[in-house]
N, C-alpha and C positions, 0 to 999 in steps of 0.2 A: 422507719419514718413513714407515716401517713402518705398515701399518694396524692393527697390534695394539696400539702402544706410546698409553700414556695421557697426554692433556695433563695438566699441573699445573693446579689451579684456581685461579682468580685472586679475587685478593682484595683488596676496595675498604672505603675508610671510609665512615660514613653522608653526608660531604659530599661525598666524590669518586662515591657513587652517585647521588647527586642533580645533582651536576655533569654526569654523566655521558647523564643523561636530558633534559638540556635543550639543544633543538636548536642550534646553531652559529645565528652570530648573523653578516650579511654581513662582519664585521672577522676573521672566525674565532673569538669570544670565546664564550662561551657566554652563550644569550639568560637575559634576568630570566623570572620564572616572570611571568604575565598577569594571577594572583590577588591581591587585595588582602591586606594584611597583618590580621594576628585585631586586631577590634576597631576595624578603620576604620571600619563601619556608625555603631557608638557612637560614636565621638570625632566622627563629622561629623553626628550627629544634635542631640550636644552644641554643637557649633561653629553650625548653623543654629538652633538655640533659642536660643541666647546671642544673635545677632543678630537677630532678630526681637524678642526682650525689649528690646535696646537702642533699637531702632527707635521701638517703643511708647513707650519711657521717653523718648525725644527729643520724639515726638511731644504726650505726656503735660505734657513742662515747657514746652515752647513755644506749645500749643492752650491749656489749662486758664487760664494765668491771662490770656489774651487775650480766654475766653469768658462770664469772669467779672468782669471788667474794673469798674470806675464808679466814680463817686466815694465815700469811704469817710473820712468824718470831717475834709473837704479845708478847713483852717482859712482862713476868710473875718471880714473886717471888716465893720463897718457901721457907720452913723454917722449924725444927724436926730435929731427931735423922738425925746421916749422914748413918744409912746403910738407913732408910726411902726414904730420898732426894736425893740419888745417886740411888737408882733404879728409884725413879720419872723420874730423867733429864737422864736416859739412853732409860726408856723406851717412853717415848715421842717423837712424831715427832718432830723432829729439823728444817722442813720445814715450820711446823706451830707454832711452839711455841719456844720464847728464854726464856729459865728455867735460872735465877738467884739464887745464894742461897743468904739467908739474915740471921744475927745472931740469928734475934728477931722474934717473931709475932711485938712489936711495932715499928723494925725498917722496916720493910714490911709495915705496916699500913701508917706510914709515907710516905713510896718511891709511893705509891698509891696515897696518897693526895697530894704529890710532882708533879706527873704525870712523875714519871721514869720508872714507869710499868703501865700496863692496868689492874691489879691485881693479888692476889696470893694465895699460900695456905701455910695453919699452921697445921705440920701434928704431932700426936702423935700418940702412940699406941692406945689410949683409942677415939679417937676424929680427927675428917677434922674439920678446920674453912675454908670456902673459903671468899676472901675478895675479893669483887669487885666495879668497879667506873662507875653507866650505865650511868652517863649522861657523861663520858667520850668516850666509845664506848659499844653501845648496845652489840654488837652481839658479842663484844670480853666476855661480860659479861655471856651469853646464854653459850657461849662453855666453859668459864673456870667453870663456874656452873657443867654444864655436867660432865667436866673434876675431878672434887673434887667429884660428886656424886658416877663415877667408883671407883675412889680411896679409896673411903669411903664403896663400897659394895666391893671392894675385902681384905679388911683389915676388913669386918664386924663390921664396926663401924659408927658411923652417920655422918651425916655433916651437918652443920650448916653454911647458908648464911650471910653475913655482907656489907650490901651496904656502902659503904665510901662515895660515892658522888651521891644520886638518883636524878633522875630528880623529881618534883615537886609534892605535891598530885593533882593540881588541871590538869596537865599534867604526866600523870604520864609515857605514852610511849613516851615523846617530840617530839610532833605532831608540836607545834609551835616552837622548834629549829629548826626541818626539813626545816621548808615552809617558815621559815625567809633567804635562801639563795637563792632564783628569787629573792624577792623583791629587796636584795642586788646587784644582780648584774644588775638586770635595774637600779637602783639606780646611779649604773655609766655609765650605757647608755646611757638610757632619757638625763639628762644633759646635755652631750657632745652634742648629736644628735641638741636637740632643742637650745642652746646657741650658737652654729654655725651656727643657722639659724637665729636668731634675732638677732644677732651679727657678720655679719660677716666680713670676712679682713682681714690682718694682724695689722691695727690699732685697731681693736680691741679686739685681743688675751688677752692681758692683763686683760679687764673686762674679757672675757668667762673663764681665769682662776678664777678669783676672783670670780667670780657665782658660781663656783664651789664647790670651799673652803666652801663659804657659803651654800649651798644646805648641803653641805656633814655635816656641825655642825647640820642642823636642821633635814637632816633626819638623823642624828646619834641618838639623843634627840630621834624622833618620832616613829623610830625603838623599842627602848630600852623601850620606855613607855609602846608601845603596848603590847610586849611581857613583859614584869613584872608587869605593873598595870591592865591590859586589860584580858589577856588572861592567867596567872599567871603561863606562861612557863618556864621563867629564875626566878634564885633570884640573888643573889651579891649586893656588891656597884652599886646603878644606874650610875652616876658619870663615873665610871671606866669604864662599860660595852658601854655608850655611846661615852667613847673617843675613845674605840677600834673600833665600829662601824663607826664614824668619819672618822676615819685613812681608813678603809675598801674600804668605797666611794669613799674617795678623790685618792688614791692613784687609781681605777678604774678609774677614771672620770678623771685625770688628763691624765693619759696614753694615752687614745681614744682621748682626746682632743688635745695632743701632737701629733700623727700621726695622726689625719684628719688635724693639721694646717699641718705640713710637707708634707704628701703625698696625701692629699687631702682625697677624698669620699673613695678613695679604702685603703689607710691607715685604715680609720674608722671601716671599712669592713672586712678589716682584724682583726683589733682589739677587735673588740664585734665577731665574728667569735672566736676566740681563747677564751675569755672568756664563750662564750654559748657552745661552742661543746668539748669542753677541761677540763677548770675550772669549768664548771658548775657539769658532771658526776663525775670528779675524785676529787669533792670538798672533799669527805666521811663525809657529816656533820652528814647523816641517820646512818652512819655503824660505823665509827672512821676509821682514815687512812688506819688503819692493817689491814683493811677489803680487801683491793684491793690487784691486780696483782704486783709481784714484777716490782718496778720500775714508777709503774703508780701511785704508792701511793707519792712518793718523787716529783713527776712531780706536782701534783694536790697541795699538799701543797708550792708550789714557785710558784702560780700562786695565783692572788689578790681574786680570789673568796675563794679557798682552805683556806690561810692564813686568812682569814678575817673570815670563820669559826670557825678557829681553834680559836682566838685570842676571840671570841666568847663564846668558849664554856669555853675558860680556866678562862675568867673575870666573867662567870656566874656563874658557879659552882665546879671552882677550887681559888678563890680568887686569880687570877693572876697567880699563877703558873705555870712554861711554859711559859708566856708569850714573852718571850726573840724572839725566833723564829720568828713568828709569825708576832711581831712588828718589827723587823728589816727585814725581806722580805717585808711588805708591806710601810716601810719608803724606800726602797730602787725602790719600783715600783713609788712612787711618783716623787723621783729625779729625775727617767727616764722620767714620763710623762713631768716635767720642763723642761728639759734639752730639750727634743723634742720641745717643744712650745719656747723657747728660742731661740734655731737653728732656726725656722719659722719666727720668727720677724724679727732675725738680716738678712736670707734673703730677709723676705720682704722689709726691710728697707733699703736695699743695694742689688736690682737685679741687677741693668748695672754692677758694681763691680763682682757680681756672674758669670754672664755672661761668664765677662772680664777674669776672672780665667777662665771658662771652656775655654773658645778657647783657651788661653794660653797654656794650658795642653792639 
């Protein structure tokens, strides 16, 4: 080429120059630039406060009402002479304990096995009976124990225990009541979680309900084996204790499955969120309800883990009794998770109509 003659100038786009400046990469490709993209700083400042606030708030529902724990209005019987049982129920705190009188020792013995009280005392001049139900609530049992032993050394006379409803010889502080309520409540997580992934759509809500259902019969079934044939925690009707278990599941599982088809991921998120940070601490399946802060014990029992406890303990070692509660808060969580998943299909199946209404309105 002549040394006078002039090259042409070349000319590149804004991406073919920036292509163009980034070194070769060992495939021959051109390498990624090294800097982060605008705004990473923020989105992972945001990401580490998010989780740290979660941490707290974990921490927050599981410490609090453990630290504030006691007894809290734990309704008790009594029964003797009336100048005996009227200084009982004057002298006792009213903030911890509701004193009943009862005519009998056997209609007190009764209103125990009922589960109308957490237990009571039978007071003579000569003798304390205290009567108590531990695998109804531990710790209500430890304190009215306590509570009949005072009574029994300032009247200097004895007192003599009567378990009405123990938990098992082969568990005898119900280690496997305790540890049966995680399983329960991933029981309705898992499900939802993974059938909304191998199933997903609004066409096919209908099977991830129905997986459901079914999940919940058989881990109701495998539940109930473990802890009565396996680990010999519960006793009762097998039968009975697994349809309450059943109900348990499904009514969790159905819920979470109803709000992630509605609201999607963050419905779901919400959903197992209120169950793990909520129902899981304020289940009281370790303590029995009356063990919590006023207000957080009523809260814990209307939530699926709480009820599904409870319905738990009353099918294993109260033959059903009580169970009224229990079963009708967790039939009533179920309607909701339908009703949810119902709303979801008829909008999937009718969005431009959806629509049509929003703009409308």
């Amino acid at each position: 080429m002549p040394d006078n003659q002039t090259l042409p100038p070349v000319t590149m786009t804004p991406e073919e120059g920036r292509s163009h400046l980034r070194a070769p990469r060992g495939d021959g490709k051109p390498a990624m630039p090294d800097h982060a993209p605008p705004g990473t700083g923020r989105k992972l400042t945001l990401v580490v406060l998010g989780l740290a606030a979660m941490i707290t708030i974990m921490l927050c529902a599981f410490a609090l009402p453990s630290i504030h724990s006691g007894p809290d209005r734990v309704p008790i019987g009594v029964t003797g002479p009336e100048e005996i049982t009227k200084d009982l129920r004057q002298s006792t705190d009213n903030a911890a304990w509701d004193v009943r009188p009862y005519p009998t020792a056997t209609a007190l013995q009764t209103a125990v096995k009922d589960r109308d009280i957490a237990g009571g005392l039978a007071v003579t001049a000569h003798h304390v009976d205290v009567y108590t139900a531990t695998a109804g609530s531990p710790s209500a049992t430890s304190a009215l124990t306590t509570l009949g032993d005072n009574l029994a050394a300032q009247q200097t006379t004895p007192a003599t225990v009567h378990d009405l409803a123990p938990f098992t010889e082969d568990d005898p502080l119900g280690a496997g009541l305790t540890a049966a309520l995680l399983p329960m409540i991933l029981g309705g997580i898992f499900p939802a979680l993974i059938l909304s992934g191998v199933f997903p759509g609004h066409r096919a809500l209908r099977t991830r309900i129905t997986g459901a259902l079914l999940f919940s019969l058989a881990a109701g079934a495998a539940i109930t084996a473990v802890l009565q044939f396996a680990t010999h925690s519960i006793d009762g009707n097998y039968w009975l204790t697994a349809l309450g278990l059943t109900l348990g599941t499904a009514a969790l599982s159905t819920t979470l499955l109803g709000l992630q088809a509605l609201l999607g991921m963050a419905g779901f998120a919400l959903g197992a969120g209120l169950m793990m940070l909520l129902g899981n601490p304020l289940a009281g399946l370790a303590t029995g309800p009356h063990w919590l802060p006023t207000g957080w014990a009523t809260l814990g029992q209307l939530l699926p883990p709480g009820a599904s406890g409870s319905l738990l303990r009353t099918n294993a070692f109260f033959d059903g009794s009580g169970a009224a509660l229990p079963t009708l808060t967790l039939t009533l969580w179920l309607a909701i998770g339908t009703t949810l998943a119902l709303l979801a299909h008829r909008r999937g199946r009718h969005p431009a109509t959806t629509r049509n209404e929003t703009t409308t309105t």
